[in-house]
N, C-alpha and C positions, 0 to 999 in steps of 0.2 A: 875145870874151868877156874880160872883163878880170879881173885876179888876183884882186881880191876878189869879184866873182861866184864865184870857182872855188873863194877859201877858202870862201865860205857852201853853195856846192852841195856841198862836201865836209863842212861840220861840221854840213849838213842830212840827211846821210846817215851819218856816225859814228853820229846822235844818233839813227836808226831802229833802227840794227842794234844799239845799245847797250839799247834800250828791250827788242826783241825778247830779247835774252841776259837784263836784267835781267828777265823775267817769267819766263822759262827756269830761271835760278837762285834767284827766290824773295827773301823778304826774311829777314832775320835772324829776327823775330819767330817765322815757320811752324819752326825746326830744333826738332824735342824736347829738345836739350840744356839744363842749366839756365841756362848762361852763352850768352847772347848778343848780347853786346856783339861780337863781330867772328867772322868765319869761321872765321877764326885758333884764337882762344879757344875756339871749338866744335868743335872737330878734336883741341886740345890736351885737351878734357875726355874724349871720345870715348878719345884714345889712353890717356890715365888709366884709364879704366873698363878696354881692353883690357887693360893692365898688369896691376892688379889680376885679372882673371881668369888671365891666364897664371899667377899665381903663386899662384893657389886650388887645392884637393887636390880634382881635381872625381874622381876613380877611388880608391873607398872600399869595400873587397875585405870589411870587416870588417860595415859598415852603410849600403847602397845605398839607404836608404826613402826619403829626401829626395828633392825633385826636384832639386837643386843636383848630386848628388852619383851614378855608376855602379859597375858590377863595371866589373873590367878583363877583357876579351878571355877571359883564362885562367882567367878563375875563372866567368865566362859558359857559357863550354866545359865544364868539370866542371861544371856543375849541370848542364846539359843531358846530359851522361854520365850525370850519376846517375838525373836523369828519364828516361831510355833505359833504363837497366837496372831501374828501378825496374817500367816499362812494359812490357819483357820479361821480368820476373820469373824470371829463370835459362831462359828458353825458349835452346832447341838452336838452332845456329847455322844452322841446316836450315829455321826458322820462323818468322825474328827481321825479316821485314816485309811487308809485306800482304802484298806481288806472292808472295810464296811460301806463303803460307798460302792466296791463292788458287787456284795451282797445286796444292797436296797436298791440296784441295778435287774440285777438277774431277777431279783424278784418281781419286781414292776415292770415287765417289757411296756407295757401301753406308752410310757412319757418317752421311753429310747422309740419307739414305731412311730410318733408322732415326730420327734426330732429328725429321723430319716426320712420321713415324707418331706418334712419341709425342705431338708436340705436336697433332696432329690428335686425340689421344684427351683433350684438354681440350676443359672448357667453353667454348664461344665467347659472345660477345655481339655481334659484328660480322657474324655471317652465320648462319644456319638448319644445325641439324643434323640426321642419323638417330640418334639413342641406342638403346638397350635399353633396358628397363622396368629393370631393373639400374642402367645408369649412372642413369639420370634419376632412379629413386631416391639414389643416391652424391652427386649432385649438388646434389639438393636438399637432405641433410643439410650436407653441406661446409659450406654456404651459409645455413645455417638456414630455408630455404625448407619452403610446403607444397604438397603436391600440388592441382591443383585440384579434385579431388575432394574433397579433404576441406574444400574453403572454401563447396560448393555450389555453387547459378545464381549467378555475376556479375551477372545479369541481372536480379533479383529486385527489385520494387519495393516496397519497405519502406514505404510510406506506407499501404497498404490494413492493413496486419498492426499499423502504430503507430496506427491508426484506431479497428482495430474492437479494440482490446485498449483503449482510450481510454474506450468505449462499453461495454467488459464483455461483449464476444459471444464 
């Protein structure tokens, strides 16, 4: 094989692995930067934009609305302190998260069987109850409601009665 065979099998094969890289990399046109005239250029605009952010006040303790702009750590933490205490509203140290209120729960059934009773002695609308002629009366004032007895048959067909009243019988 002579030299220049060997230079072209070689600048036949630069010029594959260069195609495969250059599809790899893309052309200038596809970068979002505004300048693309060279890589260079696109890199140095990139680190501009970075700059500029390094030197923006993006932690704003005073006025956090923006989207530009957060609290810092410390002031994240107090408010969340205060929505804690606001949420515990001075409750005892004794009561101050679930797991413990549902411990002083299970232990105490009397105050949950009493709360059930009471609320068992509401009207429901979700399932069938026994009342008293009492409640059900109670009830149906609460409510403005009338008893069915006093609306008559449901069942009454009003057309024979708007007929013969029609007709004068």
């Amino acid at each position: 094989m002579s030299l220049q065979t060997r230079i072209e099998s070689l600048i036949q094969r630069l010029a594959s692995e260069f195609k495969v890289i250059h599809e790899q990399v893309g052309t200038l046109a596809r970068l979002s930067t505004t300048d693309k005239t060279s890589l260079v250029a696109a890199i140095n605009e990139l680190r501009a934009q970075f700059d500029k952010l390094a030197n923006a006040a993006l932690i704003d303790d005073a006025n956090a609305a923006g989207i530009t702009t957060t609290f810092s750590a410390s002031r994240i933490t107090s408010l969340l302190d205060a929505l804690k205490a606001d949420l515990l509203g001075g409750a005892d140290a004794a009561f101050d998260t679930l797991k413990e209120l549902q411990d002083a729960i299970l232990k105490d059934q009397t105050g949950i069987a009493a709360l059930l009773a009471a609320v068992d002695r509401r009207v429901r609308f979700d399932a069938a109850q026994a009342l008293t002629a009492d409640e059900q009366a109670q009830a149906r004032q609460n409510i403005g409601a009338v008893a069915a007895a006093a609306i008559g048959d449901p069942e009454t067909d009003f057309v024979p009665v708007f007929e013969a009243a029609l007709s004068g019988a």
